[in-house]
PDB file of N, CA, C and O in Angstrom, chain B, residues numbered from 101:
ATOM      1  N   UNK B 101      78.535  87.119 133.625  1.00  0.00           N
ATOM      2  CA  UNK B 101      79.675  87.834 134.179  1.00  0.00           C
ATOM      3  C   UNK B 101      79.524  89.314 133.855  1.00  0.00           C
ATOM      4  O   UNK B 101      79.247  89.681 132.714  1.00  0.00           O
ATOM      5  N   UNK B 102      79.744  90.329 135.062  1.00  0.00           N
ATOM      6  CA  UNK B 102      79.661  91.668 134.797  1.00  0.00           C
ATOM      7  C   UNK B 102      80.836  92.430 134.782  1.00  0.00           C
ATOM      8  O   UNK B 102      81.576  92.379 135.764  1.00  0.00           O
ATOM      9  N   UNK B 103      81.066  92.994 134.003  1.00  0.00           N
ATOM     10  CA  UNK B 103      82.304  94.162 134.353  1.00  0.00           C
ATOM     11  C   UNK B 103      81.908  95.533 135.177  1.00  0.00           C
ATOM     12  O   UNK B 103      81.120  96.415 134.836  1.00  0.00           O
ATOM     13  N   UNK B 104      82.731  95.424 136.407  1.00  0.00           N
ATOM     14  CA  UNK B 104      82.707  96.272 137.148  1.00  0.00           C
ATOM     15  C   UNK B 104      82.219  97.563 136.681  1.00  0.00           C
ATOM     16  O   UNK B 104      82.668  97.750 135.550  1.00  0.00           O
ATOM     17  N   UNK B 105      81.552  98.453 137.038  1.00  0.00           N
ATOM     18  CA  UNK B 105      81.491  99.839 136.967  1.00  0.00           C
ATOM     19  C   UNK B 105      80.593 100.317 135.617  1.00  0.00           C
ATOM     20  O   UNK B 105      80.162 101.430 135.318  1.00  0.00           O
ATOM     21  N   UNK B 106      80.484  98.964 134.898  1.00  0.00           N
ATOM     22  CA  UNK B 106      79.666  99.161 133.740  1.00  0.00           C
ATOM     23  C   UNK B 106      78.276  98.641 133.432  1.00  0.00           C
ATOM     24  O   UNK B 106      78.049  97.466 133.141  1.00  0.00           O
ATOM     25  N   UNK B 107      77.296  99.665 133.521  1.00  0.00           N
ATOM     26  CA  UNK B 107      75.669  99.001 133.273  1.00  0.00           C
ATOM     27  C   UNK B 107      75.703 100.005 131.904  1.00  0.00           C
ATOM     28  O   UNK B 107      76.019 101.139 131.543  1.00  0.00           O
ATOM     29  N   UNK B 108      74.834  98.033 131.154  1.00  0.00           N
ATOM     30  CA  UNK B 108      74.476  98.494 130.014  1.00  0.00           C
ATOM     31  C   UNK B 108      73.581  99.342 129.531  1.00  0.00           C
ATOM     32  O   UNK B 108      73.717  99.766 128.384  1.00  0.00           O
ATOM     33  N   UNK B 109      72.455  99.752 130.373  1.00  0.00           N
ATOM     34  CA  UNK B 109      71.716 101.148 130.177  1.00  0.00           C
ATOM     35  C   UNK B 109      72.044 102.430 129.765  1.00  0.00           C
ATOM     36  O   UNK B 109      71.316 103.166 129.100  1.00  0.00           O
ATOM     37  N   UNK B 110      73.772 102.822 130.399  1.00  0.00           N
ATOM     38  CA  UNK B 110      74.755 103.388 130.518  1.00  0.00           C
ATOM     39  C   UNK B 110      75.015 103.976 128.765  1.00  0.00           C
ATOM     40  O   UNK B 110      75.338 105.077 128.319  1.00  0.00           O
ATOM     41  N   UNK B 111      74.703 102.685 128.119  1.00  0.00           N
ATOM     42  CA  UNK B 111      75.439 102.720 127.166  1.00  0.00           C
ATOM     43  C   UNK B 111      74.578 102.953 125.952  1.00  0.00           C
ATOM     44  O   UNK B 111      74.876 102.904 124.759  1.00  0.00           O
ATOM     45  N   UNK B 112      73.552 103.193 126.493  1.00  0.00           N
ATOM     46  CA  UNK B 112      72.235 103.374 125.274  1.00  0.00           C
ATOM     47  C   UNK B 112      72.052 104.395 125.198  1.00  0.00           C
ATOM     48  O   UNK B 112      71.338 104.514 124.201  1.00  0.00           O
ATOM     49  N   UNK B 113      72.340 105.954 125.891  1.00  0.00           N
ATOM     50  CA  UNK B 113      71.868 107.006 125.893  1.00  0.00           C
ATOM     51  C   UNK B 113      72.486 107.802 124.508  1.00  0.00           C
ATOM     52  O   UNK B 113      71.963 108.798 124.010  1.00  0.00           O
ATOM     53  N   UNK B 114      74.002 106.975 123.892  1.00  0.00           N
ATOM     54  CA  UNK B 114      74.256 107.756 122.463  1.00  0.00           C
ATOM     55  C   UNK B 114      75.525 108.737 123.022  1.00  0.00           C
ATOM     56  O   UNK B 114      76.550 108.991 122.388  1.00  0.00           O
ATOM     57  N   UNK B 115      75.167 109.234 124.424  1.00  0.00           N
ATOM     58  CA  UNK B 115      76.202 109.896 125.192  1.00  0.00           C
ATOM     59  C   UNK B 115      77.791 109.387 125.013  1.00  0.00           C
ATOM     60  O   UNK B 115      78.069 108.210 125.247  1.00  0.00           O
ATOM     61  N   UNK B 116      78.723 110.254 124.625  1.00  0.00           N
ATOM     62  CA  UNK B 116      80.290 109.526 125.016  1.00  0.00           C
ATOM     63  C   UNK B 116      80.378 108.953 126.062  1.00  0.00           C
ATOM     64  O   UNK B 116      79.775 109.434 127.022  1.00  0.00           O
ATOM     65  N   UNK B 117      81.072 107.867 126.212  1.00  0.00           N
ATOM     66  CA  UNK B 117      81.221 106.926 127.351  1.00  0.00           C
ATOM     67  C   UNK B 117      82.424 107.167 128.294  1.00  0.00           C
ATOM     68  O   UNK B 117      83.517 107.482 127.822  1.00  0.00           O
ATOM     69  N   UNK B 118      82.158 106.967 130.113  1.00  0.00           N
ATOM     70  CA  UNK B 118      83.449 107.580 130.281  1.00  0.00           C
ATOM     71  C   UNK B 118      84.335 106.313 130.413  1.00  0.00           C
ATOM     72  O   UNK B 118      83.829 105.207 130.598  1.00  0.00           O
ATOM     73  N   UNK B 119      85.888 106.539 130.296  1.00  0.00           N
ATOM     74  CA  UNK B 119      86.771 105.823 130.352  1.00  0.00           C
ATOM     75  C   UNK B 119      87.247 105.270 131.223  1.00  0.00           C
ATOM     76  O   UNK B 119      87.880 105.793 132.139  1.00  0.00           O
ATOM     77  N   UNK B 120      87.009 104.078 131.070  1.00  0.00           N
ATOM     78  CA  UNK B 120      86.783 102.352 131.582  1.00  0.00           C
ATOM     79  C   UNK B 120      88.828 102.628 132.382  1.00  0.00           C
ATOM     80  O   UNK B 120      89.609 103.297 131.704  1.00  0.00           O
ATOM     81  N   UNK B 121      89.183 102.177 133.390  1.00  0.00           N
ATOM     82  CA  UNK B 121      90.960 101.708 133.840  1.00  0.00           C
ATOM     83  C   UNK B 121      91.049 101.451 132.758  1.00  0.00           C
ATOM     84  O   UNK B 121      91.469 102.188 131.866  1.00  0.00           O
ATOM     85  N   UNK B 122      90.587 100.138 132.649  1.00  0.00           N
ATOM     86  CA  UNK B 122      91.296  99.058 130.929  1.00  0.00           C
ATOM     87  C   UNK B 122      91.093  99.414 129.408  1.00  0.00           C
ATOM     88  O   UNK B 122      91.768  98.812 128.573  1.00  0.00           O
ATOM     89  N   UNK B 123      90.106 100.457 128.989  1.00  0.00           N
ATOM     90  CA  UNK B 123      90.329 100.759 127.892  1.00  0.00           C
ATOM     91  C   UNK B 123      91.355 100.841 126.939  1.00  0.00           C
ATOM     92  O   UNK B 123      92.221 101.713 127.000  1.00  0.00           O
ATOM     93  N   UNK B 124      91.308  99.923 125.998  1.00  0.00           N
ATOM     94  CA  UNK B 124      92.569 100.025 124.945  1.00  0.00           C
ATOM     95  C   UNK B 124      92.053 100.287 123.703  1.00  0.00           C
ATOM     96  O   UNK B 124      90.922 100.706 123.457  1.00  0.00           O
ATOM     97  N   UNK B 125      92.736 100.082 123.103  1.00  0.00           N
ATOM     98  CA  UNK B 125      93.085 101.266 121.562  1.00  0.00           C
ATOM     99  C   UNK B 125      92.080  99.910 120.793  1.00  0.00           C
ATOM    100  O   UNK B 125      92.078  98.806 121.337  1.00  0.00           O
ATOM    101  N   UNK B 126      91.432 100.107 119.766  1.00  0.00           N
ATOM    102  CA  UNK B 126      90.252  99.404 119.157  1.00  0.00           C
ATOM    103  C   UNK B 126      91.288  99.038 117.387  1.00  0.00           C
ATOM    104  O   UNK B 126      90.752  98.517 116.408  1.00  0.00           O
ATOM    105  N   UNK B 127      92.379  99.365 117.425  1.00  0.00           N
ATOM    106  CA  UNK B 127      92.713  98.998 116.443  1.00  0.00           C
ATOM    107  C   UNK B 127      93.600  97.424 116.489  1.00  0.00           C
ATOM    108  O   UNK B 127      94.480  97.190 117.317  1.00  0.00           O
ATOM    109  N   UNK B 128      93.058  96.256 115.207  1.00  0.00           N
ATOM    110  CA  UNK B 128      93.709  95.455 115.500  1.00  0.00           C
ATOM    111  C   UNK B 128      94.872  95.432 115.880  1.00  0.00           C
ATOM    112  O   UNK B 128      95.576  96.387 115.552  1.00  0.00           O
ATOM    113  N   UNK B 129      95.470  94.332 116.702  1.00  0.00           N
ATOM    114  CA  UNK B 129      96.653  93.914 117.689  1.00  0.00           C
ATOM    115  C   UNK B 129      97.238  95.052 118.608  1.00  0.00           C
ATOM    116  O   UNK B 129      98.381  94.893 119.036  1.00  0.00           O
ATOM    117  N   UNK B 130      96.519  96.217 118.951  1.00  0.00           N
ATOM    118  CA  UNK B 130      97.298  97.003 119.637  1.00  0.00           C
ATOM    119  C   UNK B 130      96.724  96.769 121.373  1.00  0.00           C
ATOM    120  O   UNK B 130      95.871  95.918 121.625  1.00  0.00           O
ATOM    121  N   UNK B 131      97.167  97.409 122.158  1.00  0.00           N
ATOM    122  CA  UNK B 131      97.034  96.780 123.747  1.00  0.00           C
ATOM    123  C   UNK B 131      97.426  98.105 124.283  1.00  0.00           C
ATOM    124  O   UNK B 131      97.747  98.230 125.465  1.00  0.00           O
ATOM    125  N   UNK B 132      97.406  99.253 123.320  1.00  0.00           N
ATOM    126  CA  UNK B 132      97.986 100.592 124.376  1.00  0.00           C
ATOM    127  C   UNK B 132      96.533 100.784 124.892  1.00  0.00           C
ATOM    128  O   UNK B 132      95.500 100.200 124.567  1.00  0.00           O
ATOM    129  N   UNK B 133      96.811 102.010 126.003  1.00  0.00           N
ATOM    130  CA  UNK B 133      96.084 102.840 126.258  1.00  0.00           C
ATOM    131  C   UNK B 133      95.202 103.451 125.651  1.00  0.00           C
ATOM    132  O   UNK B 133      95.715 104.250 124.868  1.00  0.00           O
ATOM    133  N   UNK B 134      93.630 103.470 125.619  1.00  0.00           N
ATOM    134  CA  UNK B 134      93.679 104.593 124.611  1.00  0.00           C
ATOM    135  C   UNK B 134      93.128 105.760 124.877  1.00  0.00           C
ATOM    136  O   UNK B 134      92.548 105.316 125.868  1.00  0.00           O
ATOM    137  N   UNK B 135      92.742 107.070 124.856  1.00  0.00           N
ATOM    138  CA  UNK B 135      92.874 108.614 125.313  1.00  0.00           C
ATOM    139  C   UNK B 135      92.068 109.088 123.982  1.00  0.00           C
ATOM    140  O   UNK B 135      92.193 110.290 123.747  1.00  0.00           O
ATOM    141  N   UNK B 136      91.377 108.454 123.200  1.00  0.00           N
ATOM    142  CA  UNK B 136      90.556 109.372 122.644  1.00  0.00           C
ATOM    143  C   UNK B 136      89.604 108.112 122.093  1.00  0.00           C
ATOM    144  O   UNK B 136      89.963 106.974 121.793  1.00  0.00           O
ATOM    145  N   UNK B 137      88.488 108.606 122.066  1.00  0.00           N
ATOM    146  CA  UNK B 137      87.070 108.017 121.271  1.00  0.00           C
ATOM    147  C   UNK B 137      86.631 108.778 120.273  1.00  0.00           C
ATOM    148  O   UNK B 137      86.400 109.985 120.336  1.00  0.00           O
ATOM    149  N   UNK B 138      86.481 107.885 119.094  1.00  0.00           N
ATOM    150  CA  UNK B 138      85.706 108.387 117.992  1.00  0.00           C
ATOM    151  C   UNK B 138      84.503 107.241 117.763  1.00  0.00           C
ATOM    152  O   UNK B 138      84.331 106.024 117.691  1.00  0.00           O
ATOM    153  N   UNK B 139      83.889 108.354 117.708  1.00  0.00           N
ATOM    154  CA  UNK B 139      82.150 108.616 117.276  1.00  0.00           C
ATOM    155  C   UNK B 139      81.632 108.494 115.987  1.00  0.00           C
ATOM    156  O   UNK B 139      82.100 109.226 115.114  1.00  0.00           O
ATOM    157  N   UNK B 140      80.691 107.648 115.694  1.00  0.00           N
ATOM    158  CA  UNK B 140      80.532 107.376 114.204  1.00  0.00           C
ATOM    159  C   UNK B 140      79.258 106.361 114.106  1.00  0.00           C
ATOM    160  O   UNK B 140      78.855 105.898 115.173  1.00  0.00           O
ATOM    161  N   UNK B 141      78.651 106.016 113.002  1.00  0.00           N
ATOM    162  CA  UNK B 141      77.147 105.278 112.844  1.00  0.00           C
ATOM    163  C   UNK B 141      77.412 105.315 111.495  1.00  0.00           C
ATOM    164  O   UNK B 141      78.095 106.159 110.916  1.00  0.00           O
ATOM    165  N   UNK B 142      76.516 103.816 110.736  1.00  0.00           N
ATOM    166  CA  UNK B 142      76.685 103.943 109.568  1.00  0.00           C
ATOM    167  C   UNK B 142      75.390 104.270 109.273  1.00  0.00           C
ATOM    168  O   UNK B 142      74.555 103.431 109.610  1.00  0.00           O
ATOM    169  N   UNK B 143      74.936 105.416 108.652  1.00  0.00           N
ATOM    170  CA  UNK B 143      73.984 105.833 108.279  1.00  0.00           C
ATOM    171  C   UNK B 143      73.040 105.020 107.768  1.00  0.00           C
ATOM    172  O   UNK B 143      71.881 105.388 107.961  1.00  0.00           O
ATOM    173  N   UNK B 144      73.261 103.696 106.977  1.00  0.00           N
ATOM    174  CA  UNK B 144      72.343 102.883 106.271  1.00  0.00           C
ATOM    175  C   UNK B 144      71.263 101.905 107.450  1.00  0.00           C
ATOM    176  O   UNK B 144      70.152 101.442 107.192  1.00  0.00           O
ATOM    177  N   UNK B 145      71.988 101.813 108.684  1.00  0.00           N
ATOM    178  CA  UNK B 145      71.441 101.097 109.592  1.00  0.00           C
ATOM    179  C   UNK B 145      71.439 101.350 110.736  1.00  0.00           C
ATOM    180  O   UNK B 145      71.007 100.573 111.588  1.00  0.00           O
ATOM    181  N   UNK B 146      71.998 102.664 111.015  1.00  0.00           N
ATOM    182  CA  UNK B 146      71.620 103.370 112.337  1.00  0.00           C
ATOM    183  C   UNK B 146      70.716 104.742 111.756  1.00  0.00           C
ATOM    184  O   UNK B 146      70.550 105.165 110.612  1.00  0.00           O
ATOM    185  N   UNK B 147      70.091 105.346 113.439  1.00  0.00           N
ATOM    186  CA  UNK B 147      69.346 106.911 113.364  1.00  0.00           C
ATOM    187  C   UNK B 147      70.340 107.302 113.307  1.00  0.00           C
ATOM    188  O   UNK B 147      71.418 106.764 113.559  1.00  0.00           O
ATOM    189  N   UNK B 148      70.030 108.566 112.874  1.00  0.00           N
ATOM    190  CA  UNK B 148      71.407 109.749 112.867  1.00  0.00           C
ATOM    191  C   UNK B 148      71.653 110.367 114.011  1.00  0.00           C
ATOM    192  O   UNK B 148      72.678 111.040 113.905  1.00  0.00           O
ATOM    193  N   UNK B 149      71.064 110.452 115.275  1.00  0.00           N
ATOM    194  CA  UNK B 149      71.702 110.395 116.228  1.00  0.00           C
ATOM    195  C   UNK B 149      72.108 109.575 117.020  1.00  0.00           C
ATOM    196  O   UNK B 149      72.508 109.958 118.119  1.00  0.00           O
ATOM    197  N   UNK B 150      72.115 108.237 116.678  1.00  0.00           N
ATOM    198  CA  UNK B 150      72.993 107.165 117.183  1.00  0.00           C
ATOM    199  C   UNK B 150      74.238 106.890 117.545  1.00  0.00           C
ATOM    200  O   UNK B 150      74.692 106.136 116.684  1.00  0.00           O
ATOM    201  N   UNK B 151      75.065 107.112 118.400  1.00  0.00           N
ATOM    202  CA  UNK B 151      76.590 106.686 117.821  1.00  0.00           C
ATOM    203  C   UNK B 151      76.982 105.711 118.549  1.00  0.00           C
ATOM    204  O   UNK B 151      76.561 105.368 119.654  1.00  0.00           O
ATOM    205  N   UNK B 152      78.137 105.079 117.649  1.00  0.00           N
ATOM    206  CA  UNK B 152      78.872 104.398 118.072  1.00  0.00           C
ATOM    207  C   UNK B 152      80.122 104.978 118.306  1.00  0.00           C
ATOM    208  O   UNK B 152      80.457 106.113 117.965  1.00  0.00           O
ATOM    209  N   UNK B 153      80.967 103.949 119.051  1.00  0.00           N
ATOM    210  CA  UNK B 153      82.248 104.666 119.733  1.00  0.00           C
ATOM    211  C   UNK B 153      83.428 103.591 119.549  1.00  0.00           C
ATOM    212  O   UNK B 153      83.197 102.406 119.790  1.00  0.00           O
ATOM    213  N   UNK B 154      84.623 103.993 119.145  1.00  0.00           N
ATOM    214  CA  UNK B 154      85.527 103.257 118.891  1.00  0.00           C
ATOM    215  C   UNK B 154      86.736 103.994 119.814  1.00  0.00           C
ATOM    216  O   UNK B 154      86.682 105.220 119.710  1.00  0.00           O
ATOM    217  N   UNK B 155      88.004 103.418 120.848  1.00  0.00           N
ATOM    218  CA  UNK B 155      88.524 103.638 121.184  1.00  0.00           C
ATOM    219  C   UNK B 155      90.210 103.891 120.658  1.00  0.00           C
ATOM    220  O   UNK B 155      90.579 103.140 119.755  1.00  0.00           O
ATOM    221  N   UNK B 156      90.823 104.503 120.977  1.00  0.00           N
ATOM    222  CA  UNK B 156      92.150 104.718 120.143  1.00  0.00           C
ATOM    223  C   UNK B 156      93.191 105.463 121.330  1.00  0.00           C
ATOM    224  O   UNK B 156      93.007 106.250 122.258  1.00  0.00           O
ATOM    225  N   UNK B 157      94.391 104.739 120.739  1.00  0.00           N
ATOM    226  CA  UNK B 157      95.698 105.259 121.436  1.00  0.00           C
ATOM    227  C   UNK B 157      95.968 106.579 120.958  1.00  0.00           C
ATOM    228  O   UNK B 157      95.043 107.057 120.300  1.00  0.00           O
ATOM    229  N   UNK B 158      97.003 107.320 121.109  1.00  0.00           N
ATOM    230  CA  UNK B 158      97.614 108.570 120.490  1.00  0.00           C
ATOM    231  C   UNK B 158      98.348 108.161 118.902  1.00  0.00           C
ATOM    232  O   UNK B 158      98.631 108.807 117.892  1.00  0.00           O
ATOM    233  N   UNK B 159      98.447 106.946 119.265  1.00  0.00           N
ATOM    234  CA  UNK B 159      99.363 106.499 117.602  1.00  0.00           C
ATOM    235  C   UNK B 159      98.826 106.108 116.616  1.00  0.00           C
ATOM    236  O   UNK B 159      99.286 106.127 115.474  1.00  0.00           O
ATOM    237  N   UNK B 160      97.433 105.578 117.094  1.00  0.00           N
ATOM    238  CA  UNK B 160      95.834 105.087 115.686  1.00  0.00           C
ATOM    239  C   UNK B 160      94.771 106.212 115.707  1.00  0.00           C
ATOM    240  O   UNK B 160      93.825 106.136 114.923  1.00  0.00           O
ATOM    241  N   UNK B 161      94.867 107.111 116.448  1.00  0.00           N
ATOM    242  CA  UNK B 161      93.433 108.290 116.033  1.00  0.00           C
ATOM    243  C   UNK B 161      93.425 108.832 114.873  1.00  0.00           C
ATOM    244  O   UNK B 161      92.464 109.516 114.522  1.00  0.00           O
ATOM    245  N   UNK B 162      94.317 108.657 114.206  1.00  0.00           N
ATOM    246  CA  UNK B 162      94.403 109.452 112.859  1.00  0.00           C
ATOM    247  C   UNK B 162      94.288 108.217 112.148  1.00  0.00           C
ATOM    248  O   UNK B 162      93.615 108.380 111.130  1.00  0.00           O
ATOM    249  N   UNK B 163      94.660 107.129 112.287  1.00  0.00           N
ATOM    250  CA  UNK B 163      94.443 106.039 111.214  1.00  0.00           C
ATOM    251  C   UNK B 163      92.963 105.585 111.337  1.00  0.00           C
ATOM    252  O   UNK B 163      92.325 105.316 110.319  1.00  0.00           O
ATOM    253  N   UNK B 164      92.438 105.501 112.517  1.00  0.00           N
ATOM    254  CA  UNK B 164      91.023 104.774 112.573  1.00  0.00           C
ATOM    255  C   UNK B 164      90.009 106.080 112.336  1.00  0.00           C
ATOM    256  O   UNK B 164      88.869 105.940 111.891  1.00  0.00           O
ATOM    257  N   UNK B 165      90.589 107.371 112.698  1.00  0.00           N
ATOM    258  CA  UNK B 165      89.402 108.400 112.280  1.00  0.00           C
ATOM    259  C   UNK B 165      89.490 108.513 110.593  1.00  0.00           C
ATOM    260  O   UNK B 165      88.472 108.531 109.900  1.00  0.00           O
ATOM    261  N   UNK B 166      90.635 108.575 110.126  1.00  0.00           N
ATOM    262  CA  UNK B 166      91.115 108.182 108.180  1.00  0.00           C
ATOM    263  C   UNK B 166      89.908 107.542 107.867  1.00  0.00           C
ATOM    264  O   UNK B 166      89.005 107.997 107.165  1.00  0.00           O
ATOM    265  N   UNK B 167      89.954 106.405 108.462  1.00  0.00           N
ATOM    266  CA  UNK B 167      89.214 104.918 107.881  1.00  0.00           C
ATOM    267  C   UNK B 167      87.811 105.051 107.508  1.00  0.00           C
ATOM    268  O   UNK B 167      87.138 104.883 106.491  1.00  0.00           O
ATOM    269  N   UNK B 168      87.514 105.636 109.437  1.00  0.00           N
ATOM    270  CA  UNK B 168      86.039 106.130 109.561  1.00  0.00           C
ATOM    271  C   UNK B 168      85.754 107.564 108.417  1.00  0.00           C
ATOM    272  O   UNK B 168      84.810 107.724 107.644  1.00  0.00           O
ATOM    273  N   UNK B 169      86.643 108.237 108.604  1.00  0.00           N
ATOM    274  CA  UNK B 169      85.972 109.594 107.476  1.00  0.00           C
ATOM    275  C   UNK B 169      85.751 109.098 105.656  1.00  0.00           C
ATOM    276  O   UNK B 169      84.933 109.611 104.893  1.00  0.00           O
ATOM    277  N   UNK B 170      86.554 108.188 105.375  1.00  0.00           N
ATOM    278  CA  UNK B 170      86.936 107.576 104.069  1.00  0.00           C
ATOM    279  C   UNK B 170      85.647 106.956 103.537  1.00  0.00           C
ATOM    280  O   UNK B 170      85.359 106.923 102.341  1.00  0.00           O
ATOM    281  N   UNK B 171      84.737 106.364 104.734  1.00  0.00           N
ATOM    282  CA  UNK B 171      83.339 105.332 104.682  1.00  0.00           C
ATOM    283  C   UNK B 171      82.530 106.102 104.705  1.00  0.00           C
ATOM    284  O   UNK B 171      81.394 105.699 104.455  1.00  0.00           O
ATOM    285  N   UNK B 172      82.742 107.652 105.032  1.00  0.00           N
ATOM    286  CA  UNK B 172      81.466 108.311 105.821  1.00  0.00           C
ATOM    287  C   UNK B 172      80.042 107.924 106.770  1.00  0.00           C
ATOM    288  O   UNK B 172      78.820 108.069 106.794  1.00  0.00           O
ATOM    289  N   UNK B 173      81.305 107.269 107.585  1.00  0.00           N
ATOM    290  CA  UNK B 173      80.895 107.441 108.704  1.00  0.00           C
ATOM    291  C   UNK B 173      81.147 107.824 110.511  1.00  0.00           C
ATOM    292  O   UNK B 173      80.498 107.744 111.554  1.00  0.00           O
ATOM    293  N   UNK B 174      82.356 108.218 110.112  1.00  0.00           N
ATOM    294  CA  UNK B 174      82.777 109.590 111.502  1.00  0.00           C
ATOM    295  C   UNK B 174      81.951 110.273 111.708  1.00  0.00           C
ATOM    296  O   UNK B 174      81.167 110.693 110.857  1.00  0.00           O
ATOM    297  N   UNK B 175      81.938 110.604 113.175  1.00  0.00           N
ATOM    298  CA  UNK B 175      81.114 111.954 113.021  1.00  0.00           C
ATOM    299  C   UNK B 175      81.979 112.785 114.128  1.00  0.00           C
ATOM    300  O   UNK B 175      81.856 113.984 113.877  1.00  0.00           O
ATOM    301  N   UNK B 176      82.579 112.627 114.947  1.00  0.00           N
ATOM    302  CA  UNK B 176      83.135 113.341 115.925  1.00  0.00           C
ATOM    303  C   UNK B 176      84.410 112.274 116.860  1.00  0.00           C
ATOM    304  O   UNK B 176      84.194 111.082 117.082  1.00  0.00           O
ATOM    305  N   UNK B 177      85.728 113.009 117.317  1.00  0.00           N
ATOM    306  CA  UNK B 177      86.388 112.809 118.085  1.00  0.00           C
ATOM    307  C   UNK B 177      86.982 113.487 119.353  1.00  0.00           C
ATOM    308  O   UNK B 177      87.624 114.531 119.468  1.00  0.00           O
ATOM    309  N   UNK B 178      86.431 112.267 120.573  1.00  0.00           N
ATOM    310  CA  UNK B 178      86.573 113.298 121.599  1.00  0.00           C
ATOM    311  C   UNK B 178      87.498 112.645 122.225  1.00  0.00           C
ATOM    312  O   UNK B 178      88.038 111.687 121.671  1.00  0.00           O
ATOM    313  N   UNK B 179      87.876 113.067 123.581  1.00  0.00           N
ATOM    314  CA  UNK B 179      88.726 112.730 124.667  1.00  0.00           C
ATOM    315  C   UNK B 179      87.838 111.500 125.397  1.00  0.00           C
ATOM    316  O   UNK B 179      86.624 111.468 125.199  1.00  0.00           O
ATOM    317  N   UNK B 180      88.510 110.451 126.280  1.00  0.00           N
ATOM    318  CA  UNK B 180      87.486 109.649 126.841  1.00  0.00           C
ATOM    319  C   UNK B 180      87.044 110.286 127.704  1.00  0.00           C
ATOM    320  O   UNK B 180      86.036 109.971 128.335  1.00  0.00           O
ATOM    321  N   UNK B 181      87.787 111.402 127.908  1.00  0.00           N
ATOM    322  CA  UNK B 181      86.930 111.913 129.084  1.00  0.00           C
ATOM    323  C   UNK B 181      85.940 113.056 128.708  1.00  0.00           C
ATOM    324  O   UNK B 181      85.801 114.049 129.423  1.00  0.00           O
ATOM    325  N   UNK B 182      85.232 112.851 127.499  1.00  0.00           N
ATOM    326  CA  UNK B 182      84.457 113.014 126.903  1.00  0.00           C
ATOM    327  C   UNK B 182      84.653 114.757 126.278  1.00  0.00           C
ATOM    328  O   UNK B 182      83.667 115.180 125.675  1.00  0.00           O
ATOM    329  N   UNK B 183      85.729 115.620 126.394  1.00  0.00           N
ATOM    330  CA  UNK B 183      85.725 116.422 125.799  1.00  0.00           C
ATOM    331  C   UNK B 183      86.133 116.633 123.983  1.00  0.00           C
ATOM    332  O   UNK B 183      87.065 115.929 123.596  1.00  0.00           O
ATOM    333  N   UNK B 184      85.468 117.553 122.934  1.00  0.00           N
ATOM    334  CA  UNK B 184      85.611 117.522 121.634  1.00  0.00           C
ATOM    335  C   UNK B 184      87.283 118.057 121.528  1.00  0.00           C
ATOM    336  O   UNK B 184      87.739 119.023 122.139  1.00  0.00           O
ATOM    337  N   UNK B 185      88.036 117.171 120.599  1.00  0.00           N
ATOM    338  CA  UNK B 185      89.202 116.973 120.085  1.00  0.00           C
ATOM    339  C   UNK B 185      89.348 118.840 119.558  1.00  0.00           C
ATOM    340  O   UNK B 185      90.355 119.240 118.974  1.00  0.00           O
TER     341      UNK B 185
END
């Protein structure tokens, strides 16, 4: 089964990803919207220019970027529509 509009090639370049209709907020039980991506890799098992991307509403970007900066491993938060916060 494929999701529309999304090839996984897409998703290997490390590039911010653009924002999916259905994107929601990546923090457990939430179902909002979410309007910003943060960027992050855990250094022990990714390259350092690798990232990963976690999605967030307006009401968890500060709790899930907290979390991520606390582990050191944030590295940047942007807009889904890929501009820097």
């Amino acid at each position: 089964m494929s999701t529309p509009g999304f090839n996984i090639f897409d998703s290997l370049t490390g590039a911010p990803q653009q924002a999916a209709e259905s994107t929601v907020c990546s923090r457990k039980g939430c179902r909002e919207a979410a309007e910003w991506q943060l960027l992050w890799n855990n250094p022990r098992i990714h390259t350092p220019e690798r990232r990963k991307a976690w999605a967030a509403c307006s009401a968890h970007v500060d709790w899930l970027q907290d979390y991520l900066q606390v582990r050191g491993l944030w590295k940047e938060t942007v807009t889904l529509a890929g501009g820097a916060s």
